[in-house]
C-alpha positions in Angstrom: -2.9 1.4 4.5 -1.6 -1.7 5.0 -2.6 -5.6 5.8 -2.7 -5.4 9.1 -3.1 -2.6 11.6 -0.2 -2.7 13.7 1.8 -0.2 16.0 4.1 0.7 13.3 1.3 1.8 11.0 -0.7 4.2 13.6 2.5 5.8 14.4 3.2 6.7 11.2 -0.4 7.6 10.3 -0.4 9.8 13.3 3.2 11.1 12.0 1.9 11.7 8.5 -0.7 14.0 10.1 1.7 15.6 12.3 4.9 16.6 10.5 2.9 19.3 8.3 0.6 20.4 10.8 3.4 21.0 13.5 0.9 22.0 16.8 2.0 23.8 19.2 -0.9 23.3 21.7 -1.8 20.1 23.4 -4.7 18.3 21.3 -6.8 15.3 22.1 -6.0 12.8 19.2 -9.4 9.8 19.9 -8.9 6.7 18.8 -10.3 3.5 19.0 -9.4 0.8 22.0 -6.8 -1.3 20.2 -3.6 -2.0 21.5 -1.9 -0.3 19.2 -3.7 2.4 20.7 -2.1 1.5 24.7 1.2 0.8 23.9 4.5 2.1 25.5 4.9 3.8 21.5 1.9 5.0 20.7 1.7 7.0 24.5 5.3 8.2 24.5 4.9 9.5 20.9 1.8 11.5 22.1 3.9 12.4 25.1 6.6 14.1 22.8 4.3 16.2 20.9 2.4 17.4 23.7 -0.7 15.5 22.7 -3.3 13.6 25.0 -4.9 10.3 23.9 -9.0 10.5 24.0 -11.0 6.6 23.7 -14.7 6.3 24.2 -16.1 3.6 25.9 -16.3 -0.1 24.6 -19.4 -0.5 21.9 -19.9 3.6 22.0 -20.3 5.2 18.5 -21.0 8.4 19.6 -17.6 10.0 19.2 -17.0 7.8 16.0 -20.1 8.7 14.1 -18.6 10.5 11.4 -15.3 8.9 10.8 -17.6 5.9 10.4 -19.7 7.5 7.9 -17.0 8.5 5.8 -15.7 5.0 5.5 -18.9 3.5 4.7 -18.8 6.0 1.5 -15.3 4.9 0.7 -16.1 1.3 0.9 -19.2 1.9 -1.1 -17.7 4.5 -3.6 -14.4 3.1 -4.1 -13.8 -0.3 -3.0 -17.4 -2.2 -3.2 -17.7 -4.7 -6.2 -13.9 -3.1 -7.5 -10.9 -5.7 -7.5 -7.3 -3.8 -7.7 -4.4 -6.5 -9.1 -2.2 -4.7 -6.6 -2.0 -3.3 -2.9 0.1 -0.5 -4.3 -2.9 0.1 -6.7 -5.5 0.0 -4.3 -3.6 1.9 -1.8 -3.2 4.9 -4.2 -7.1 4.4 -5.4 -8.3 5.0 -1.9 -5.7 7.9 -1.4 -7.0 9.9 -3.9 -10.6 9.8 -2.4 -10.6 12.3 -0.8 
């Protein structure tokens, strides 16, 4: 979580998920068609863990339905009418979510 979403923070997202996980066999990680999704990082970190990069088309939800849904509960459940005094508060309100 962070104030923008940059390169820097979908690598390490997609670290986060990685580094316990630890696959062996090539996966399709989808994301959505930002650059930080098309960058030289983002591909050659995918590269080194044997993982291949999966986008629908422009203005398709299909693929995105759910991960949609569950942030349209979050915002509703956690963040709607709430203010946090802090980032580091908010960030470890949303964490806990799930």
């Amino acid at each position: 979580m962070d104030s923008r979403i940059d390169t820097e923070l979908v690598l390490n997202a997609l670290l986060i998920e990685l580094w316990p996980r630890q696959p062996k066999d090539a996966a399709r990680v989808h994301s959505k068609q930002g650059c930080q999704f098309a960058g030289h990082d983002w591909q050659c970190l995918l590269r080194d863990h044997s993982l291949v990069s999966g986008m629908s088309p422009r203005d398709s939800s299909h693929d995105s339905a759910v991960v949609d849904s569950f942030y349209q509960l979050l915002k509703r459940e956690r963040i709607g009418r709430q203010t946090y005094p802090t980032r580091p508060e908010t960030r470890a309100y949303v964490v806990n979510y799930t």
